[in-house]
BADRENFI-61666 format. One line per 4 residues: number of its first residue (from 0); their letters; for each residue x, y negated, z negated of C-alpha. Coordinates in steps of 0.2 Angstrom, whole numbers, plus 5000, padded with zeros to 4 digits. Example, Ala and Ser with C-alpha at 12.3 -4.5 7.8 and 13.67 -1.06 7.14 Angstrom:
<recs>
0> as> 5062:5022:4961 | 5068:5005:4964
</recs>
This chain:
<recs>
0> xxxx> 5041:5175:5087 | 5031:5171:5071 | 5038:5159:5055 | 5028:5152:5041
4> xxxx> 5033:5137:5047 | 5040:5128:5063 | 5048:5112:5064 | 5052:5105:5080
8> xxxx> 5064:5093:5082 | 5081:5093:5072 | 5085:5077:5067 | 5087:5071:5050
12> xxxx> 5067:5071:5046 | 5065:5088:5052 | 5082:5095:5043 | 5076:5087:5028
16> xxxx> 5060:5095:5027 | 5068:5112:5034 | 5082:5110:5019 | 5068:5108:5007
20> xxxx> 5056:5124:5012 | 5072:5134:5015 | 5077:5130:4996 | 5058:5135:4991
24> xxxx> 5059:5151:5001 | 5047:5146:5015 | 5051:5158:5033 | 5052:5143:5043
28> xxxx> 5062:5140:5061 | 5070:5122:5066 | 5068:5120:5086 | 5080:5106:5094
32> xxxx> 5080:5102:5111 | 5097:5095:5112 | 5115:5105:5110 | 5117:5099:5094
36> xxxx> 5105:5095:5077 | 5105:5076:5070 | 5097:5067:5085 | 5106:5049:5081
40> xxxx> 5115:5053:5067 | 5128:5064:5075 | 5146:5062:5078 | 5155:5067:5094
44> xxxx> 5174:5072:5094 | 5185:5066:5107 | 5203:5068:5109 | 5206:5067:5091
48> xxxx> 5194:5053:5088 | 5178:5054:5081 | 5162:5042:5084 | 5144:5042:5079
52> xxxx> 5129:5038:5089 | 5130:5019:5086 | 5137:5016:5067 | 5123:5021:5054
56> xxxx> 5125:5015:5036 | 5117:5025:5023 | 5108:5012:5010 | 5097:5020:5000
60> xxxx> 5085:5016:4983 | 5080:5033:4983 | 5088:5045:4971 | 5081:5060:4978
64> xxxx> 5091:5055:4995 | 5106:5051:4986 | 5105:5069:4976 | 5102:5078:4993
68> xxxx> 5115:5070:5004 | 5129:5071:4987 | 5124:5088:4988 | 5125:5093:5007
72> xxxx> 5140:5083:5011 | 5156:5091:5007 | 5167:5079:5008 | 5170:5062:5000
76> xxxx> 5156:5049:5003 | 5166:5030:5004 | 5159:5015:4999 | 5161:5006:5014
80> xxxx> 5162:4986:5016 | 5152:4979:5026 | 5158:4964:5038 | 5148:4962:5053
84> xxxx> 5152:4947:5064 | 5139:4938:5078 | 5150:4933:5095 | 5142:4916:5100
88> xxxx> 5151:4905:5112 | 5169:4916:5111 | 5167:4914:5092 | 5164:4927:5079
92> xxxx> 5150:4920:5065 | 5148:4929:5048 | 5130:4941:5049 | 5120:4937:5037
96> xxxx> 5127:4919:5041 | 5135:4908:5027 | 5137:4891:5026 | 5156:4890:5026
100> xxxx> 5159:4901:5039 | 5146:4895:5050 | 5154:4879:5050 | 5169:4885:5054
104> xxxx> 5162:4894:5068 | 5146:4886:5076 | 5152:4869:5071 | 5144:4854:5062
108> xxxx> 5134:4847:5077 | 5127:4868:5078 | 5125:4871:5059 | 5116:4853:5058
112> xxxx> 5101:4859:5073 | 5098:4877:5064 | 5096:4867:5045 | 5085:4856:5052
116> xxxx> 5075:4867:5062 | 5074:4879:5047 | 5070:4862:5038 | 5057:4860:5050
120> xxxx> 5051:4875:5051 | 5045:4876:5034 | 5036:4858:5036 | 5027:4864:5048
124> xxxx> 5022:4882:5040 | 5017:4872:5025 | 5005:4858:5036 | 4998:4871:5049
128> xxxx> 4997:4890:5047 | 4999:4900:5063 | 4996:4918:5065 | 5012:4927:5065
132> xxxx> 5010:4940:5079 | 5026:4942:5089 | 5044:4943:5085 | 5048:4925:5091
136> xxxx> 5032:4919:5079 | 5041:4928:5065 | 5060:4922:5066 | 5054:4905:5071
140> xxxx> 5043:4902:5056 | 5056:4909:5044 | 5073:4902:5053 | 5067:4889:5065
144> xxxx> 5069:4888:5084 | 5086:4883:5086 | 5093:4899:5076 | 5079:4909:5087
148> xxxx> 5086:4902:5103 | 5105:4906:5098 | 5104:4922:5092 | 5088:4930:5089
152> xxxx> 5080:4926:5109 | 5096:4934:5118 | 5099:4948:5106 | 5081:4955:5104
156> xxxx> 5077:4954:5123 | 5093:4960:5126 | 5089:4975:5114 | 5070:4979:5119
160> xxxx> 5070:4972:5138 | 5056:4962:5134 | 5052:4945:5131 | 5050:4941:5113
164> xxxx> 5034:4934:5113 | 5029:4952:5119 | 5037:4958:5105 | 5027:4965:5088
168> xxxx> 5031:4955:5073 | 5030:4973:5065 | 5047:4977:5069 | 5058:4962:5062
172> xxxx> 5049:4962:5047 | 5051:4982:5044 | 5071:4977:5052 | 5074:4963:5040
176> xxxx> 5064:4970:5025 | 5058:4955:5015 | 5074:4945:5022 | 5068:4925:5025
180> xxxx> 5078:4912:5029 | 5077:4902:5011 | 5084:4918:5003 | 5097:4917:5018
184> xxxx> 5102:4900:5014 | 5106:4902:4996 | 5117:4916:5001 | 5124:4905:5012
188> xxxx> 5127:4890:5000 | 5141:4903:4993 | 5157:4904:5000 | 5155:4924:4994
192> xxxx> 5139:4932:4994 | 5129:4938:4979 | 5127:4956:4975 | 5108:4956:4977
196> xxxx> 5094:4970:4978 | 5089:4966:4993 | 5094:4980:5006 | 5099:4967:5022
200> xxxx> 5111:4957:5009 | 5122:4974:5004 | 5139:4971:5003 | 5143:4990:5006
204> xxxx> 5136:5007:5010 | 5140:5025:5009 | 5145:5034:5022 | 5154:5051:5022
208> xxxx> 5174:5051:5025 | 5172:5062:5044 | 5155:5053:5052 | 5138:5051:5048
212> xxxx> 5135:5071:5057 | 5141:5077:5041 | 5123:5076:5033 | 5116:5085:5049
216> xxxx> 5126:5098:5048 | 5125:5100:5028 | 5107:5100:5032 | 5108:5114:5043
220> xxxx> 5121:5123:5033 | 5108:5125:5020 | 5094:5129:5031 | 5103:5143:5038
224> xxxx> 5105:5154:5021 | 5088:5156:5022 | 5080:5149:5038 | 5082:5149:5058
228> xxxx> 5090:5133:5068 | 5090:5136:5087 | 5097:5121:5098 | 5095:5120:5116
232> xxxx> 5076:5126:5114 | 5063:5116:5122 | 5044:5115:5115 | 5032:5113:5132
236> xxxx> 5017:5118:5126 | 5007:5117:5109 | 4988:5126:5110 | 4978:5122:5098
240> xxxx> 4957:5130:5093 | 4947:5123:5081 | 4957:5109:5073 | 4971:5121:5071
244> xxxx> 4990:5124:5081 | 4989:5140:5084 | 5006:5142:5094 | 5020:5133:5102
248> xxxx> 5027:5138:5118 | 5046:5137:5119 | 5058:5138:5132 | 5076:5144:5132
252> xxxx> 5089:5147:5145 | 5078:5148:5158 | 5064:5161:5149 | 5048:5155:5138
256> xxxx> 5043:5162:5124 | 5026:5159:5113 | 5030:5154:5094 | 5015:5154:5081
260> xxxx> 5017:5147:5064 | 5005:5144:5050 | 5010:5125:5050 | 5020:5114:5061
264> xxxx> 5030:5100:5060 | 5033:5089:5073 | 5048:5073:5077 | 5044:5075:5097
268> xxxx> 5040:5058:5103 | 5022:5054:5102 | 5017:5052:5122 | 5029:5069:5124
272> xxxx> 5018:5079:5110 | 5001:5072:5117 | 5005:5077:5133 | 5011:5095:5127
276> xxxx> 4992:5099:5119 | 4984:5112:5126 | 4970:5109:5131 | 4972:5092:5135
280> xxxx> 4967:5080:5121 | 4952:5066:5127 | 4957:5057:5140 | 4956:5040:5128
284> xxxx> 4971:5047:5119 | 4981:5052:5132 | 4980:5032:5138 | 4983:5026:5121
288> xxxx> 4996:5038:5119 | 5004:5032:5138 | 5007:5014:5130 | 5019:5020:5117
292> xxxx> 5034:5018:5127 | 5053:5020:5117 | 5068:5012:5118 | 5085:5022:5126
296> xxxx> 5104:5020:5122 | 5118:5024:5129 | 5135:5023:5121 | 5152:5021:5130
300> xxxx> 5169:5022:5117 | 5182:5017:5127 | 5199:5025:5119 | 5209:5009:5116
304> xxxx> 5231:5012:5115 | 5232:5002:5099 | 5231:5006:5081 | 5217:4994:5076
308> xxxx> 5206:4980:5084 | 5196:4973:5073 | 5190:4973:5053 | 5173:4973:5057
312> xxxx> 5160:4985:5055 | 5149:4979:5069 | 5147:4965:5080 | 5133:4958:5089
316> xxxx> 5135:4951:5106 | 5119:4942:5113 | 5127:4935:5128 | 5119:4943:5144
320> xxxx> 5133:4946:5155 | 5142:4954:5142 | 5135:4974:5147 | 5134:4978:5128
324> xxxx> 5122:4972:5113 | 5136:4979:5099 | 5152:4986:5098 | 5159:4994:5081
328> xxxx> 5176:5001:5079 | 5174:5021:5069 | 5191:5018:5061 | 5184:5005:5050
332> xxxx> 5171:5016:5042 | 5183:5029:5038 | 5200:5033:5041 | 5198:5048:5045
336> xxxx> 5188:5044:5060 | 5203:5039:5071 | 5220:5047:5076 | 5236:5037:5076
340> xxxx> 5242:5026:5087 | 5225:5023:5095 | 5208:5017:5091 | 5189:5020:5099
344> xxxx> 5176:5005:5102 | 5160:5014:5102 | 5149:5001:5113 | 5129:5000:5113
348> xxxx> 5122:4998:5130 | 5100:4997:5125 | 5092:5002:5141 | 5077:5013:5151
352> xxxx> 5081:5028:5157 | 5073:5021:5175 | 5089:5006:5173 | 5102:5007:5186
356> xxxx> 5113:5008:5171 | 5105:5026:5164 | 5109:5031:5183 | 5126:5025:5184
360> xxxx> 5142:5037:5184 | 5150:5039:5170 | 5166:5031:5176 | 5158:5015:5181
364> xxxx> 5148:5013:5164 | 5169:5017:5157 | 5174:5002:5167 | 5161:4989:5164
368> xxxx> 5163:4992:5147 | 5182:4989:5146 | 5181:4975:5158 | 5170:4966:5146
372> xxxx> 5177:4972:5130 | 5192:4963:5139 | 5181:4948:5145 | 5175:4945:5126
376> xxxx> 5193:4945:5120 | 5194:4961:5109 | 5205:4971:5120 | 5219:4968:5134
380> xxxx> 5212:4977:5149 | 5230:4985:5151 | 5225:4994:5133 | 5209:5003:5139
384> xxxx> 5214:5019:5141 | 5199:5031:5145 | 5181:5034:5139 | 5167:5044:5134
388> xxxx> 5148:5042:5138 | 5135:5049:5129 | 5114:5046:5132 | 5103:5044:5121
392> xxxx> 5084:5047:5128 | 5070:5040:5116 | 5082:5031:5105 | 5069:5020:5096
396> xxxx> 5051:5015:5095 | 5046:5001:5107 | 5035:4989:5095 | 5027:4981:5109
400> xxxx> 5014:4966:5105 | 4997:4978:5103 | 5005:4995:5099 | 4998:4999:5084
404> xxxx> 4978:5000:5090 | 4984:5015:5104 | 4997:5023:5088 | 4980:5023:5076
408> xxxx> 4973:5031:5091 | 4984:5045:5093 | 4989:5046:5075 | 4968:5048:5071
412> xxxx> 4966:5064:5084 | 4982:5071:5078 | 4977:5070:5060 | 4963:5081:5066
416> xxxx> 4974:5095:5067 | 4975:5101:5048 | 4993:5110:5050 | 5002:5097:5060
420> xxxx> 5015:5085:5051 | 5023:5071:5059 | 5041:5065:5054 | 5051:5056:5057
424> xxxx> 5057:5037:5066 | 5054:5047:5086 | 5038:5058:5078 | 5030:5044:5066
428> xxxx> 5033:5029:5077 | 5040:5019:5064 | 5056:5010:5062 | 5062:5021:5050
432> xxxx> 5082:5021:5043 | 5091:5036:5039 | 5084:5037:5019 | 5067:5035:5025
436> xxxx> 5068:5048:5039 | 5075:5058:5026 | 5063:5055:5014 | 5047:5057:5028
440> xxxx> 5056:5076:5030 | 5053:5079:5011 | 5036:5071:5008 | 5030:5083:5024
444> xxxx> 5040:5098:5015 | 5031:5096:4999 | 5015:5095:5007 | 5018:5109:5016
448> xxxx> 5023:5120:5000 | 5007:5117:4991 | 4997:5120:5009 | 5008:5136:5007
452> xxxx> 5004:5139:4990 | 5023:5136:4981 | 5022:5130:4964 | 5025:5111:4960
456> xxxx> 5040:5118:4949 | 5047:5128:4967 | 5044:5112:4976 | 5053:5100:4963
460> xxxx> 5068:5111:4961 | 5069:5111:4981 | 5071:5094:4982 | 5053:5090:4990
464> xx> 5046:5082:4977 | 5054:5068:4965
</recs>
């Protein structure tokens, strides 16, 4: 099989980038491992409800984003509300916190420790500074220790099963975006908070009436008039000569295949593409590329027998014994998510795929999860009816205190390779949100047109270029 180009992976980066050569008239192929495109940003059906992969908001400064997902979505995009709660001590506190509200729920004596330790907290930035290395040195230099301890300690580890001192500072600061806690605190002088420009202080976001799977599959829609998008096709090998790929190896029900492309595009997770390179890359790289380690998710929606649970888009829960790090409810992102009568709570279980709860039946992970949506006070256990599970395998980037010496390492041999492009939050090893995965699919499309030869004109009116 033969294509001018070959992307493999078809999550958002990779459908993106497809969407944008297909529209520029570039023979190109998407490969996708799983039944389905979208990676996170499907949506799965079940019995007449509708949930995504953990609830993604599309916030976006980008108008080449917003002009590609208006296009491929055909169907309304709501401006959705968002109200996300933090569950701390069986009480439900405003996310980004505000001042009336977290009096009301952490109390006086609480609120009084985290302004004084923010208080403090800057004192001391201002007397001594330390280097800022890990995540606890980041959130405790710009919110303060008590806030870190109540929230920020038990969330994180719970998220990344690692001890925040082990974990890179990169990623909070990439999460939060430019948020600190003094910007924080005159938001939460308010009673309501400001429209502002920063992204982590948005009041609302789009999000597209039937799940966030409709851009996916508008993606793919458009890839298909012109192009090739095969699911349920494994890549195993890539060989390489001369600082070239000169073909992928596929495999597909049970027979492999060679695939050769003039230029590749790859979201496979790092370790998972180092390890695919034939002949083996040095063995300096395949170490560096060992200590890249991701994150996996599996997601439980428990089918609840009443109309509506909460108002909330999201909410955290740090406490360990709940099984759960967040629990949204789809219904409150779109209507049409959700059948009358009834109501899913799609639950976030962050885990490693050698957990006992990756190896768990299905059942049991059904049945923790009601128990503790019971135990949390969101659900009589009486109105859990059933559930659906659904893994999620390299989920997200595990920024691990020393991470980015082995990614320059890998990221340095694979530049070697002049038709190799990597996209993508799994593929780039970066934190990335939908509109930047997006956008990483385009910026690799348009430099893969001009490899190609297309004309800036083609490539602007294909979307690849701004």
């Amino acid at each position: 099989m033969n294509s001018d180009v070959l992307i493999c992976g078809g999550g958002l980066a990779g459908l993106a980038a497809g969407h944008a050569l297909a529209r520029a008239g570039a023979d190109l192929a998407v490969l996708e491992r799983a039944a389905r495109v979208g990676g996170l940003a499907r949506t799965v059906e079940y019995r007449g409800q509708r949930f995504d992969l953990g609830g993604h908001r599309l916030l976006t400064d980008s108008e080449r984003v917003r002009r590609l997902v208006g296009e491929v979505v055909r169907e309304p995009l709501l401006a959705v509300p968002r109200a996300s709660k933090i569950l701390l001590g069986g009480r439900c506190v405003d996310y980004p916190l505000r001042l009336p509200h977290a009096l009301a729920g952490l109390g006086p004596a609480a609120t009084l420790r985290i302004a004084r330790g923010w208080l403090g907290a800057q004192l001391a930035h201002r007397l001594r500074r330390r280097a800022v290395t890990s995540l606890e040195d980041w959130v405790v230099r710009h919110y303060g220790r008590p806030l870190f301890e109540l929230f920020f300690r038990p969330y994180s580890e719970k998220v990344w099963g690692l001890d925040c001192a082990r974990i890179s500072a990169d990623w909070v600061a990439q999460r939060i975006q430019g948020l600190t806690l003094g910007m924080a605190v005159r938001q939460a002088l308010a009673a309501r908070p400001a429209p502002g420009r920063l992204r982590t202080l948005r009041a609302d976001f789009l999000y597209p009436a039937r799940g966030i799977g409709a851009i996916a599959d508008g993606l793919r829609a458009g890839i298909e008039l012109r192009g090739r998008v095969r699911t349920e096709v494994a890549v195993t090998r890539i060989v390489h000569r001369g600082g070239r790929i000169e073909h992928a190896v596929v495999r597909a029900q049970g027979a492999s295949a060679s695939w050769r492309a003039r230029e590749y595009l790859s979201s496979l997770p790092l370790p998972a593409l180092v390890s695919s390179l034939w002949p083996a890359p040095p063995a300096g790289v395949v170490a560096a590329a060992a200590r890249l380690r991701y994150r996996d998710l599996i997601l439980v929606a428990v089918r609840v027998g009443r109309e509506r649970v909460t108002d909330q888009t999201w909410i955290y829960v740090p406490a360990r014994e709940v099984s759960f790090g967040r629990v949204h409810e789809p219904k409150n992102w779109s209507a049409q998510m959700g059948a009358s009568g009834e109501t899913l709570l799609v639950t976030e279980h962050f885990c490693d795929r050698r957990d006992a709860a990756w190896q768990s039946p299905d059942a049991a992970l059904i049945e923790r999860s009601a128990d503790d949506l019971a135990a949390i006070g969101l659900v009589r256990r009486a109105d859990a009816l059933d559930g659906l599970v659904v893994r999620v395998p390299n989920a997200y980037p595990l920024f691990e205190v020393g991470y980015v010496e082995a990614c320059e390492t890998v990221k340095r041999y694979l530049a070697g390779f002049a038709n190799l492009h990597l996209i993508g939050r799994t593929g780039a090893f970066r934190y990335f949100n939908m509109d930047h995965a997006i956008e990483s699919g385009l910026d690799a499309g348009a430099a893969v047109l001009e490899r190609l030869g297309a004309p800036r004109e083609a490539r602007r009116r294909a979307g690849a270029v701004a």
